[in-house]
KESEDO-985295 format. One record per residue: residue in three letters; x, y, z of N, C-alpha, C in turn. Coordinates in steps of 0.05 Angstrom, whole numbers, padded with zeros to 5 digits, always signed. Layout:
alaXYZXYZXYZ...
This chain:
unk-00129-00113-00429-00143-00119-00454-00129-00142-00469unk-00103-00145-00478-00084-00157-00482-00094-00194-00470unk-00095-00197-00442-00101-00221-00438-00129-00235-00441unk-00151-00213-00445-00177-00213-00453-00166-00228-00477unk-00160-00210-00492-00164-00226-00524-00145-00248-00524unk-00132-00256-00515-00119-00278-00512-00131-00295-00501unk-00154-00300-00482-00160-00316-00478-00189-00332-00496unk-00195-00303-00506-00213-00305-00527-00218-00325-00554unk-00187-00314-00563-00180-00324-00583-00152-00337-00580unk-00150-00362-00567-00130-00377-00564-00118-00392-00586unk-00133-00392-00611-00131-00411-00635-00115-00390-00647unk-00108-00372-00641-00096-00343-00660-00066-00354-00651unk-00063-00361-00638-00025-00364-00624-00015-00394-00632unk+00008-00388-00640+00019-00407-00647+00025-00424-00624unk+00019-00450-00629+00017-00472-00609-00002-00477-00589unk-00030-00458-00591-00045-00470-00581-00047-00457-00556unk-00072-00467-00546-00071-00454-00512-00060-00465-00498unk-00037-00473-00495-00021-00481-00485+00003-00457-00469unk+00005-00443-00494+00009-00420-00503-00002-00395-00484unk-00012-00392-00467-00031-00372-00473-00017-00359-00448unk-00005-00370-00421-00001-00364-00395+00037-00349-00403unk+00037-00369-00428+00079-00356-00438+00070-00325-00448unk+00050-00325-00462+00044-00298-00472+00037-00284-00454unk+00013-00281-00440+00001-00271-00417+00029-00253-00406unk+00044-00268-00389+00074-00257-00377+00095-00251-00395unk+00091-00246-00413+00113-00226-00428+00107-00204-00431unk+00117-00182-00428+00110-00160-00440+00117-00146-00452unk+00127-00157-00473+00131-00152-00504+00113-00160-00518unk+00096-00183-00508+00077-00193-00527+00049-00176-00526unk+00059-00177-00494+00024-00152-00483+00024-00124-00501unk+00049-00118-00508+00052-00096-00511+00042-00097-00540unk+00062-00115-00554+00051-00112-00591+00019-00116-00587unk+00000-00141-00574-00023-00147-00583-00032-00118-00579unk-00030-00102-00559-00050-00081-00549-00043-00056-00574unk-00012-00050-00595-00017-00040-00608-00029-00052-00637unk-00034-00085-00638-00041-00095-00660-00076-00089-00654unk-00090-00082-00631-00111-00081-00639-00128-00056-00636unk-00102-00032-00624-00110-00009-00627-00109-00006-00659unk-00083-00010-00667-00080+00002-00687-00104-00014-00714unk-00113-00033-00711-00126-00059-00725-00163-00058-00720unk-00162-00055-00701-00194-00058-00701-00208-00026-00686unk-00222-00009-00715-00229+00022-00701-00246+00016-00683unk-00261-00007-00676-00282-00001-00662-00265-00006-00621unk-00246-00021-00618-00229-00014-00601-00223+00007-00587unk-00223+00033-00607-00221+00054-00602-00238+00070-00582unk-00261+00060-00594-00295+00066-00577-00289+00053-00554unk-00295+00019-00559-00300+00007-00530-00282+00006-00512unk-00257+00013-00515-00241+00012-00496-00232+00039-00485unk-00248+00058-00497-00243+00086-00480-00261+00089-00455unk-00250+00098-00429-00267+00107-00422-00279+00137-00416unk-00292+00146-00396-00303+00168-00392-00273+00195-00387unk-00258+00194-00380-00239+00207-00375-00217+00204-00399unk-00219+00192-00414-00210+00192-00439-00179+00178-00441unk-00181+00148-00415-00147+00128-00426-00156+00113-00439unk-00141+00106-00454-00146+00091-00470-00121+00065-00464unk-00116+00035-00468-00111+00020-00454-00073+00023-00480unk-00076+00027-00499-00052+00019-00519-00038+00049-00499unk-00043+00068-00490-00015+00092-00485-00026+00074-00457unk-00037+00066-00441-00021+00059-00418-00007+00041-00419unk-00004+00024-00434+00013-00010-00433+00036+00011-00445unk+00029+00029-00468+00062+00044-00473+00075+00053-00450unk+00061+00068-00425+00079+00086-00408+00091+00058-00392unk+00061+00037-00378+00076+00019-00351+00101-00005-00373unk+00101+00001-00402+00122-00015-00404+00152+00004-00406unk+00148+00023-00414+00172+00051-00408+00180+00044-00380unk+00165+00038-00359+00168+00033-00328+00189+00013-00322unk+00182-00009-00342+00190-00034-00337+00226-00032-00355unk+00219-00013-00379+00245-00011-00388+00272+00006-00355unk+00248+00017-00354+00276+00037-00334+00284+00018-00310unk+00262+00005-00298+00276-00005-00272+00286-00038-00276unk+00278-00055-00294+00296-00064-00308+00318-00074-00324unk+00321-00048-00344+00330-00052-00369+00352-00030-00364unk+00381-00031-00350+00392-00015-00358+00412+00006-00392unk+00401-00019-00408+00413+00009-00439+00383-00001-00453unk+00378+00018-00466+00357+00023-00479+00360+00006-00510unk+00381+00001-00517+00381-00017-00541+00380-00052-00530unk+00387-00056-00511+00382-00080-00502+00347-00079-00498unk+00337-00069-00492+00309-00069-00481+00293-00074-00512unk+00299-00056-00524+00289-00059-00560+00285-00080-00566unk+00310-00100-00561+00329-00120-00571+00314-00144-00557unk+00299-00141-00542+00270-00163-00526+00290-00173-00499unk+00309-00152-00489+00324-00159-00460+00310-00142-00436unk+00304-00158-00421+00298-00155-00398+00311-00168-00379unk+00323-00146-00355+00344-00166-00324+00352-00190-00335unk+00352-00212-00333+00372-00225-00333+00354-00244-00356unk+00332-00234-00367+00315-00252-00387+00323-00245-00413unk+00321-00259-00432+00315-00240-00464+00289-00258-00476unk+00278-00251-00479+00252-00256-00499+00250-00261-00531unk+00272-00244-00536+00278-00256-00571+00261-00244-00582unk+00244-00217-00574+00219-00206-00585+00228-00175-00589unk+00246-00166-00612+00254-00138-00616+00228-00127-00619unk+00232-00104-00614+00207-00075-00619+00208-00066-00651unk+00188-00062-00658+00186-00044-00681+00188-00019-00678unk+00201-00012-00706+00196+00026-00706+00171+00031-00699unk+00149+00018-00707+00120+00037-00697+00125+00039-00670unk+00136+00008-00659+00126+00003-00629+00144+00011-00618unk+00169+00025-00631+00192+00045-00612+00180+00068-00610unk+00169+00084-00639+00153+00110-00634+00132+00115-00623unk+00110+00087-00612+00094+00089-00589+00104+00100-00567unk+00129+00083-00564+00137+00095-00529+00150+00108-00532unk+00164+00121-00545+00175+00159-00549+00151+00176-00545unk+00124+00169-00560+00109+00192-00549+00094+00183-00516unk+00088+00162-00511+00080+00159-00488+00104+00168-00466unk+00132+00167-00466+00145+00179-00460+00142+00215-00458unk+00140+00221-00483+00133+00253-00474+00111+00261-00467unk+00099+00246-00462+00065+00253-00453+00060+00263-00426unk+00082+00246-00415+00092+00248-00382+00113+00259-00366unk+00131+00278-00396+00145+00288-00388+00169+00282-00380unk+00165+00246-00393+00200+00238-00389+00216+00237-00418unk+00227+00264-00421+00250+00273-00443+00264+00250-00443unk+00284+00245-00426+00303+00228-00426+00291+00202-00445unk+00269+00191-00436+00266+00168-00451+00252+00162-00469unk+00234+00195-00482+00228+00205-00506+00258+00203-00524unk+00268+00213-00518+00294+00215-00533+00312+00194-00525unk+00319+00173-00520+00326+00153-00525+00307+00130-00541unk+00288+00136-00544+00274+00119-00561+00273+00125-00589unk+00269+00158-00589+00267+00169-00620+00300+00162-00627unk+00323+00157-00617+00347+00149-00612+00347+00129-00636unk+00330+00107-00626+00330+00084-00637+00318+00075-00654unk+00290+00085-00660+00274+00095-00683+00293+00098-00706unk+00315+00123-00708+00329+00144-00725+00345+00107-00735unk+00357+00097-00713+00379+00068-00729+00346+00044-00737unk+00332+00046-00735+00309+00023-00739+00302+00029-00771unk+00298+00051-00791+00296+00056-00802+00304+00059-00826unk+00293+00049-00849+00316+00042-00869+00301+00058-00893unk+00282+00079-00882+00267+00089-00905+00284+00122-00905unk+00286+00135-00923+00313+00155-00918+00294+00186-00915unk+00266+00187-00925+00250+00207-00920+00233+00198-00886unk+00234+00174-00884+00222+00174-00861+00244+00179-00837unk+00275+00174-00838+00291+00176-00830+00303+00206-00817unk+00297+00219-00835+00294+00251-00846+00282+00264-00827unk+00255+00249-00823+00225+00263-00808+00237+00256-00778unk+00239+00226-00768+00248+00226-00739+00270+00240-00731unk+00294+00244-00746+00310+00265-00739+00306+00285-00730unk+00284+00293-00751+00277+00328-00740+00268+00322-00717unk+00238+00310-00712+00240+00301-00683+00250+00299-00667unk+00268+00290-00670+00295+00283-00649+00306+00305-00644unk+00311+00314-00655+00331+00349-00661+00308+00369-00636unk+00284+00372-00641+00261+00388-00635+00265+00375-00596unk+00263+00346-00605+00264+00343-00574+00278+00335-00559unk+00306+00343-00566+00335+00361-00557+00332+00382-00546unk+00329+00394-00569+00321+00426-00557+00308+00427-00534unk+00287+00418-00545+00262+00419-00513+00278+00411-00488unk+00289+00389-00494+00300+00376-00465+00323+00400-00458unk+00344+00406-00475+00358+00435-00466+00353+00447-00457unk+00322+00463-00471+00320+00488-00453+00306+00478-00428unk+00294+00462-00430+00277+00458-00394+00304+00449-00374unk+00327+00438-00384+00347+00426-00369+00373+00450-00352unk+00358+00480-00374+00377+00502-00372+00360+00516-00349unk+00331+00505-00359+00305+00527-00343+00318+00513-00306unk+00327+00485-00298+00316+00466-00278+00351+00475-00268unk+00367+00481-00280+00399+00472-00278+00402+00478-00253unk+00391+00491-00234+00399+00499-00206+00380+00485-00182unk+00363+00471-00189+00348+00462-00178+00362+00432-00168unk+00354+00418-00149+00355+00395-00144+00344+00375-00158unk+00359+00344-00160+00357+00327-00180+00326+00319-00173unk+00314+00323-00155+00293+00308-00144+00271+00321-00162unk+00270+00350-00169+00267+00361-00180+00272+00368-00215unk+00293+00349-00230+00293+00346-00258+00297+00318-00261unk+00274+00295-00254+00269+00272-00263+00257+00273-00277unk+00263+00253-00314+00259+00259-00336+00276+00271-00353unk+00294+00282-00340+00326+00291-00358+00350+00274-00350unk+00366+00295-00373+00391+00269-00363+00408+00292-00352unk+00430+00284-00345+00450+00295-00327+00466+00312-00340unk+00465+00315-00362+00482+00336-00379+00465+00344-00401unk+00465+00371-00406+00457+00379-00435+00463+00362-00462unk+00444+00356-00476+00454+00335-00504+00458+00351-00521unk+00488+00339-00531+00492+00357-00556+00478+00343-00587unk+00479+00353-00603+00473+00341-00629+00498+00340-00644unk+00511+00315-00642+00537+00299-00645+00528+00280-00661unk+00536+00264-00681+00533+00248-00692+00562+00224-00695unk+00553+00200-00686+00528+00178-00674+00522+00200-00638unk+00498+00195-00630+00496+00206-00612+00495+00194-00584unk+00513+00204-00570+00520+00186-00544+00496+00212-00519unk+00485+00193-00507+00472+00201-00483+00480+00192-00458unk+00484+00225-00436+00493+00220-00421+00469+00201-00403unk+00477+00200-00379+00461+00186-00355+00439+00197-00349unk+00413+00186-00347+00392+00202-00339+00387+00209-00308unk+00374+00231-00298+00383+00242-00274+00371+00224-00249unk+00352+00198-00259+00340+00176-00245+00357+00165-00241unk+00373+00156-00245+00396+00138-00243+00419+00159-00210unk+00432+00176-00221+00435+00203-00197+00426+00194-00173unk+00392+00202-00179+00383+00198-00153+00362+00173-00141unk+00365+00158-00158+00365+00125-00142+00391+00117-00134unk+00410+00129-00138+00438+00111-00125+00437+00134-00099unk+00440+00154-00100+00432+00171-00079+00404+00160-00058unk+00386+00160-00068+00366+00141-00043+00375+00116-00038unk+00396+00097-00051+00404+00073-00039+00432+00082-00017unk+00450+00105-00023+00461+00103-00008+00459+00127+00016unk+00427+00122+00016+00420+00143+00045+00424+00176+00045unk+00432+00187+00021+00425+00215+00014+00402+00226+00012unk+00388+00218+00019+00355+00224+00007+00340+00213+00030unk+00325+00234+00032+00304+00221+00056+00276+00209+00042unk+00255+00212+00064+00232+00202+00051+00219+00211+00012unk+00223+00200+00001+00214+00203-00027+00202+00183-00027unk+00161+00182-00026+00166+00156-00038+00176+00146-00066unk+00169+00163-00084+00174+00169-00121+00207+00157-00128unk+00215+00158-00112+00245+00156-00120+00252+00129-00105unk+00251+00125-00079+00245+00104-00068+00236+00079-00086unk+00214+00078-00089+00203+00063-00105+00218+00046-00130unk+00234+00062-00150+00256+00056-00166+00266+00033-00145unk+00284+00043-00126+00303+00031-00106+00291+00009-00097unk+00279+00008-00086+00260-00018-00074+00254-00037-00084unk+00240-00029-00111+00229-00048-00129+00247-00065-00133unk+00280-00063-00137+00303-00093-00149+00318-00080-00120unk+00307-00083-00107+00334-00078-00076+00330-00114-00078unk+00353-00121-00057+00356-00144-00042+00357-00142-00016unk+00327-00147+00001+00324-00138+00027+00342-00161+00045unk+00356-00164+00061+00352-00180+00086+00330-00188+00095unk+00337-00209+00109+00312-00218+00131+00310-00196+00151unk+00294-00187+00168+00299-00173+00188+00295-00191+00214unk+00266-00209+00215+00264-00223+00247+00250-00247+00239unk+00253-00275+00240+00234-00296+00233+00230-00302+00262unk+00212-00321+00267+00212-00333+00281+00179-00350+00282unk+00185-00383+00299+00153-00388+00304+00135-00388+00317unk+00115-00373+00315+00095-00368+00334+00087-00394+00344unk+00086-00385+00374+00076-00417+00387+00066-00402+00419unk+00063-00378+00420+00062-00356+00444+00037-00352+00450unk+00023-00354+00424-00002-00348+00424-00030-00367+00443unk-00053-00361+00450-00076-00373+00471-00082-00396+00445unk-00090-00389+00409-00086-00412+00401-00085-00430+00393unk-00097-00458+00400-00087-00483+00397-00075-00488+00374unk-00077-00482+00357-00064-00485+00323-00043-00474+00329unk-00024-00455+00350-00008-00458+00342+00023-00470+00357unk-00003-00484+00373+00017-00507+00392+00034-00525+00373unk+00002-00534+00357-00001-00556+00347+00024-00558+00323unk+00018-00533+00310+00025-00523+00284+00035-00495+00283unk+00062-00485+00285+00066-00458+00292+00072-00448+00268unk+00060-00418+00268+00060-00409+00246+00090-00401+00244unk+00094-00386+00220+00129-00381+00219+00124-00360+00201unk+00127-00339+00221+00127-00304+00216+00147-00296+00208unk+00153-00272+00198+00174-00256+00185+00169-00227+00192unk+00183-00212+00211+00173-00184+00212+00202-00167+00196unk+00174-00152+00178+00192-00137+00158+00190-00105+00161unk+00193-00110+00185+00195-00063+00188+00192-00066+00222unk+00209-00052+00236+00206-00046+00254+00183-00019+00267unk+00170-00012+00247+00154+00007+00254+00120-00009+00268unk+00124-00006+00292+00095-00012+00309+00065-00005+00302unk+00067+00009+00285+00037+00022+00280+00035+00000+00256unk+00049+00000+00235+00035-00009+00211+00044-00038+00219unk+00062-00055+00238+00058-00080+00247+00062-00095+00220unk+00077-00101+00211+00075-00110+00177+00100-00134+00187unk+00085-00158+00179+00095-00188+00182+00086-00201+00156unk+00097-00233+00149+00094-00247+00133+00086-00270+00139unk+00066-00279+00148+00064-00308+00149+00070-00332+00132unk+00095-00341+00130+00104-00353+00103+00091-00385+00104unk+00080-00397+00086+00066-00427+00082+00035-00420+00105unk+00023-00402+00095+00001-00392+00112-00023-00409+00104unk-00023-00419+00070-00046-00444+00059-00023-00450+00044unk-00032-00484+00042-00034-00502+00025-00032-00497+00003unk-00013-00524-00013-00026-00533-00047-00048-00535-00054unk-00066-00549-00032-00093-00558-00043-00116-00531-00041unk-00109-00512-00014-00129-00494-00009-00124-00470-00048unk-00091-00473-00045-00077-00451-00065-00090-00460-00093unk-00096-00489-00099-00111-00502-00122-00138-00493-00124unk-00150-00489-00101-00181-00483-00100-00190-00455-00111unk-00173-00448-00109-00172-00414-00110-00163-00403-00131unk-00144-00418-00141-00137-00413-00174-00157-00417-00192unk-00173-00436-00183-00197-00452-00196-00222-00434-00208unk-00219-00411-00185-00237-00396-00180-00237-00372-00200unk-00210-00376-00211-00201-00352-00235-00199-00358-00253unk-00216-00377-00257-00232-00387-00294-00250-00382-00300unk-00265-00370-00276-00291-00345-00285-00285-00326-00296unk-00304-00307-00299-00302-00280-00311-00279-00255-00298unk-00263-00256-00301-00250-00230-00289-00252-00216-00307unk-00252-00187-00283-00258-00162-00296-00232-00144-00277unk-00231-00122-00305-00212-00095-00298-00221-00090-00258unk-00198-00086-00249-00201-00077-00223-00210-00052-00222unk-00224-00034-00212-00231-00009-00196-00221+00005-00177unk-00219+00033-00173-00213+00040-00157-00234+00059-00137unk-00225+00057-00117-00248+00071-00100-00252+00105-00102unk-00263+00122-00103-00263+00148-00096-00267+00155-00065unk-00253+00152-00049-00266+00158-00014-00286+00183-00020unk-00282+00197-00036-00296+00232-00032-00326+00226-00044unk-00329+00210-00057-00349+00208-00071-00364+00176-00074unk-00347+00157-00065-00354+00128-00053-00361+00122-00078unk-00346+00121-00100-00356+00113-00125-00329+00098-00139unk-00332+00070-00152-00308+00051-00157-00312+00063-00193unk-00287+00067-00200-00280+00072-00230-00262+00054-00238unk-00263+00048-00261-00226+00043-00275-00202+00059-00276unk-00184+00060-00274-00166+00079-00274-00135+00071-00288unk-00117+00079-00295-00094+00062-00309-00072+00063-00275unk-00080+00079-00244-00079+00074-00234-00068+00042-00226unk-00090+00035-00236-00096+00000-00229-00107-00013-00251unk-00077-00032-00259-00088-00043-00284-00086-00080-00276unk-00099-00089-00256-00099-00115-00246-00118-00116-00263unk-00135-00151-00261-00159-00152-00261-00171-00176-00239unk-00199-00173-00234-00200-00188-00210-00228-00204-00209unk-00230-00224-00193-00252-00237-00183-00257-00237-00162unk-00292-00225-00143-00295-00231-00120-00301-00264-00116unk-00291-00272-00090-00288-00294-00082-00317-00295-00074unk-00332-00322-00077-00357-00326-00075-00367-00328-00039unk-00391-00320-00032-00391-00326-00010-00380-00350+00013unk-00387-00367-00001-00386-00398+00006-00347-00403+00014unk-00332-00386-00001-00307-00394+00007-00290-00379+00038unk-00314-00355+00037-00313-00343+00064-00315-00370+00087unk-00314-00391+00095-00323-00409+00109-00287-00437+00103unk-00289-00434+00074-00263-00448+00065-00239-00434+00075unk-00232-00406+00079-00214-00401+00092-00212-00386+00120unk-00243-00398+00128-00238-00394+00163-00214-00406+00185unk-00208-00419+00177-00184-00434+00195-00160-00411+00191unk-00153-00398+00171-00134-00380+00168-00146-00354+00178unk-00169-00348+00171-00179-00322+00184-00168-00329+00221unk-00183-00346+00235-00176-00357+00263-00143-00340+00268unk-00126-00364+00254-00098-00360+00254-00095-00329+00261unk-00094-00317+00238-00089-00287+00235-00095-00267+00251unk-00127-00279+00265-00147-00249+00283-00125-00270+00308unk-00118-00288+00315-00101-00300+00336-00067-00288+00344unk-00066-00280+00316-00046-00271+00309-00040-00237+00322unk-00059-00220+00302-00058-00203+00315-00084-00191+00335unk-00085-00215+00349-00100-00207+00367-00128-00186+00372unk-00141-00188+00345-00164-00184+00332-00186-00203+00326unk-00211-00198+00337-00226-00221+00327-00245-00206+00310unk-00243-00198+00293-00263-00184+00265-00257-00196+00240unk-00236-00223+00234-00238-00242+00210-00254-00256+00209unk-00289-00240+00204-00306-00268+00202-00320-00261+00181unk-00341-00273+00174-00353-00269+00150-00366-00245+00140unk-00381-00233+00170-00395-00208+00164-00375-00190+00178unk-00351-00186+00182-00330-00163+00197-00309-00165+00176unk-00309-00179+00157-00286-00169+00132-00289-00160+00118unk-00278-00151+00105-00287-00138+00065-00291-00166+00048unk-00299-00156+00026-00306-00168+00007-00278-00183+00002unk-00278-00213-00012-00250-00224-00010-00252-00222-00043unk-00220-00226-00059-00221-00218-00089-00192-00232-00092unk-00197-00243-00118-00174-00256-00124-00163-00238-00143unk-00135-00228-00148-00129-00205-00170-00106-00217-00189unk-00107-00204-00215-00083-00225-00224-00068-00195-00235unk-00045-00197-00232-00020-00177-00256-00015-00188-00277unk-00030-00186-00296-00020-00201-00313-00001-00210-00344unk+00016-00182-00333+00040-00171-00346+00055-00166-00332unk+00081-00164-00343+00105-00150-00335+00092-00119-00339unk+00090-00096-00319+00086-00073-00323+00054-00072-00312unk+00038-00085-00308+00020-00091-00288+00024-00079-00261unk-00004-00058-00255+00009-00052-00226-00016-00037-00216unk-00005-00037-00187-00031-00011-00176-00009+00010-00153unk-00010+00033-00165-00003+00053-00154-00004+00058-00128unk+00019+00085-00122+00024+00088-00094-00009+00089-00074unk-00016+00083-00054-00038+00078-00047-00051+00071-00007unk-00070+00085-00004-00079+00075+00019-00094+00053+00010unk-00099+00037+00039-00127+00019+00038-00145+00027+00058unk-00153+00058+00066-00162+00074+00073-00165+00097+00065unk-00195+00115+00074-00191+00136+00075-00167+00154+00089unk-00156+00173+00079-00129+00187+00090-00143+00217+00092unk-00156+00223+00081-00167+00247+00070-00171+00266+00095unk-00185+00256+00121-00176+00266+00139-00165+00260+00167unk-00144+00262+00168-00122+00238+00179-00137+00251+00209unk-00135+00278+00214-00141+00286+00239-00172+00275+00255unk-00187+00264+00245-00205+00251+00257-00209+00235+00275unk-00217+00225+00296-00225+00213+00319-00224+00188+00316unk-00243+00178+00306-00254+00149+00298-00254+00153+00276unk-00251+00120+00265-00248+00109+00233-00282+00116+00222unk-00281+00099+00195-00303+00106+00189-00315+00071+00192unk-00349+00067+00201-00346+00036+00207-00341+00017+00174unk-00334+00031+00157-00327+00002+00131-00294+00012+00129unk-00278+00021+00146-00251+00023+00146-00233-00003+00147unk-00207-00008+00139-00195-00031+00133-00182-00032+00153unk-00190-00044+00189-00169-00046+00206-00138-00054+00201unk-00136-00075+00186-00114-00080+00174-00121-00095+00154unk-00099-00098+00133-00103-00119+00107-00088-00140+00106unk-00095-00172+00101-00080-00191+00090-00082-00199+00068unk-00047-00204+00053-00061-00210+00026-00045-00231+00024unk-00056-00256+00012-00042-00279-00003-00037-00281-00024unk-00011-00285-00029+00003-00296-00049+00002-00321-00057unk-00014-00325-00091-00022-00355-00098+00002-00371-00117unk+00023-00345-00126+00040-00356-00135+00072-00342-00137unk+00091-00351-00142+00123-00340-00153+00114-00322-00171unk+00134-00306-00172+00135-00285-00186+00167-00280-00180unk+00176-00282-00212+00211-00291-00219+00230-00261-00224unk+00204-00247-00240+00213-00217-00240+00195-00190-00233unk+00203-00177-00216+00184-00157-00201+00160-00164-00191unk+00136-00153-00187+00113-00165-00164+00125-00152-00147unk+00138-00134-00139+00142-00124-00102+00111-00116-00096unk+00103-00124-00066+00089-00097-00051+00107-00078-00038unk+00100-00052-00048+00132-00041-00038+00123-00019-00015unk+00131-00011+00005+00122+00001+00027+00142+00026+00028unk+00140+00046+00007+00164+00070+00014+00171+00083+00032unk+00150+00087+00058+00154+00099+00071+00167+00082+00103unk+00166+00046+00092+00169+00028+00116+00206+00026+00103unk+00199+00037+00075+00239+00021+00067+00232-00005+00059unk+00215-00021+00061+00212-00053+00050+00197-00061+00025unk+00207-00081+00011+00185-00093-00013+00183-00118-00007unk+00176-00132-00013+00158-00159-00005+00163-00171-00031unk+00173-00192-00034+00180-00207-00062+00154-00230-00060unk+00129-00228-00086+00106-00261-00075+00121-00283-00074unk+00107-00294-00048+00129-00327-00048+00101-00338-00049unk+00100-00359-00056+00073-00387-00064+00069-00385-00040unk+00034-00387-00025+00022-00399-00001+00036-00372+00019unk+00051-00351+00015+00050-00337+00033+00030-00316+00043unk+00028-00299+00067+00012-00285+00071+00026-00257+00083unk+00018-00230+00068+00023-00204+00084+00003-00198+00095unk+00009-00187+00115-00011-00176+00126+00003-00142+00152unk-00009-00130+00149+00001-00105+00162-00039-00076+00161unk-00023-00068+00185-00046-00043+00202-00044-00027+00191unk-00068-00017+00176-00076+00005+00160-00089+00031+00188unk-00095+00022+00212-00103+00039+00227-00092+00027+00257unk-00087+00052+00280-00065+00043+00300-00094+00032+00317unk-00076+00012+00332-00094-00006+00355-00093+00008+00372unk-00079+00037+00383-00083+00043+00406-00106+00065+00399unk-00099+00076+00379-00126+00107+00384-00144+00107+00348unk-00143+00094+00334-00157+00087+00318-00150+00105+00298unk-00131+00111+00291-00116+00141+00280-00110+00129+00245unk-00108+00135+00234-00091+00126+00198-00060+00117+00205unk-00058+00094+00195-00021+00092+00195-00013+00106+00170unk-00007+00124+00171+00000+00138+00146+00025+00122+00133unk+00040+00107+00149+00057+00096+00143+00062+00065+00119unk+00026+00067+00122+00021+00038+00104+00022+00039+00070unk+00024+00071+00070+00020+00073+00047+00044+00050+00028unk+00027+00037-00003+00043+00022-00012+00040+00020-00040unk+00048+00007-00051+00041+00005-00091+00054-00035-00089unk+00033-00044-00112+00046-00070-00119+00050-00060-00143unk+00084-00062-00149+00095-00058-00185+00089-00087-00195unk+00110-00071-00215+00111-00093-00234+00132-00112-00234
């Protein structure tokens, strides 16, 4: 919503639309506009609800809580407009701290309910309003206590959202470590098996190795006698086949295509397999443009490459999906853990015929902080490089089965 009205009203920002792509990628800024126009215009309230009842200001509160944790390690730096190795110069307000304390408890993450009302309690210079967040604060102590006394025997995997020690009510109040922290250093140092949930944390700021480059020139062909492609295989697992074609298009093809996202984009959808019906969801908060017919033909020479590649000839005009250009267009922008298939029943014979043999996706530009495609169950994330291409098998070439293994999320 946030970049909607920004592009709407570009005369509203200081300096002009010039302006508009520095804003767009902050998300501090995403975050204030979306509570300046929940809280500012009632009729917002209406049009931007939908049928299941999200509303777009508590999701920009939870996916920017996201962005604080993986991130932002102390919670007063993050206030303070710091992000990894950025600062923004854009502190939070008490309203916009007490937004994400309750979007925080909404979901059940105490820990960062209560480090926010934390900061609220020092933000505040009114001594009855001061008064009121305390109690709050105090109330959701307690709460976090007793669920932390209810969980105390259980495994950490099992009390994410708390912290690692009971909080006392001490004044100034020091908080211990939250139990995410525990067990992301635990899934980095191989304690932990498949999680994707926890994983995910880990992945998202890992620093992968290369695993195998090399240039294709093996192939029947001729492009890549001529011109060898220069692959990257990033998972040794055979079914989901997951490579990088790095410099896969051009500046000029990558210009054409940006071009193309000065039309109308709209909120992305998601599919229902059970019911074959596309919704909105906070799922997936991209937004996107289908690519017009006519460019199905503009990037045939790469389709060639690819079905050459992996040795498929179904990249043509009527054997692909619909093509879509998608933008993230925040920090905290994302689409959830995810098939690009039905999974629903894995035991089945044959696919269904509109099934995603495999997917390629191009990357139109850098992306300096987060953007992984992250693959939890391959161990790999994929950092966007300009003009590159992923591509990996959503279903096995030998018996037409689900790679269950493809499952993936693009963060933030």
């Amino acid at each position: 919503m946030s970049f909607w009205y920004l592009d709407e009203y570009p005369t509203t920002l200081e300096g002009g639309s010039e302006k508009i792509q520095e804003f767009k990628e902050n998300p501090f800024y995403s975050f204030k506009l979306l509570v300046r126009i929940g809280n500012s215009l009632a009729a917002a309230n209406v049009t931007c609800r939908s049928e299941d009842g999200w509303f777009p200001q508590w999701t920009d509160s939870f996916h920017i809580n996201v962005c604080r944790r993986r991130y932002a390690e102390i919670a007063d730096d993050f206030a303070a407009g710091k992000l990894a190795e950025y600062n923004f110069n854009l502190p939070l307000s008490l309203d916009e701290t007490l937004i994400l304390a309750d979007a925080a408890r909404l979901v059940e993450r105490f820990d960062v309910n209560i480090e926010f009302l934390s900061l609220a309690v020092k933000k505040t210079g009114s001594s009855d309003l001061k008064a009121e967040i305390e109690r709050t604060l105090a109330d959701s102590i307690d709460d976090h206590n007793k669920l932390w006394m209810e969980l105390a025997n259980e495994e950490d995997i099992d009390r994410i959202g708390l912290f690692a020690e009971i909080v006392t009510h001490v004044e100034p109040l020091e908080l211990p470590p939250a139990i995410i922290h525990r067990v992301r250093q635990s899934a980095a140092d191989g304690f932990l098996d498949k999680y994707p949930e926890l994983n995910m944390y880990n992945l998202c700021t890992a620093e992968l190795s290369k695993l195998k480059c090399w240039y294709e020139t093996s192939q029947t062909h001729p492009y890549f006698i001529i011109s060898p492609l220069k692959i990257e295989q990033i998972s040794t697992n055979r079914r989901a086949n997951a490579r990088i074609i790095h410099g896969a298009i051009g500046e000029k093809r990558i210009a054409t295509l940006l071009d193309v996202t000065k039309g109308e984009m709209k909120q992305a959808n998601i599919k229902d397999f059970d019911t074959n019906v596309d919704s909105v969801s906070p799922k997936r908060t991209s937004i996107q443009i289908k690519l017009p017919d006519e460019y199905s033909d503009f990037l045939r020479p790469l389709y060639e490459e690819v079905g050459a590649l992996l040795d498929h000839n179904f990249l043509t005009k009527w054997m692909s999906g619909d093509l879509y250009i998608s933008e993230y267009c925040y920090l905290g922008a994302h689409f959830d853990l995810h098939y690009d298939i039905d999974v629903g029943d894995s035991t089945k014979d044959t696919p269904s015929s509109y099934e995603r043999l495999a997917t390629l996706m191009i990357y139109l530009t850098d992306v300096p902080l987060g953007g992984k495609t992250v693959f939890p169950d391959l161990g790999v994330a994929v950092q966007p490089s300009r003009g590159a291409a992923l591509i990996w098998n959503n279903l096995s070439k030998q018996d037409g089965s689900p790679v269950m293994e493809s499952i993936h999320e693009l963060s933030d």
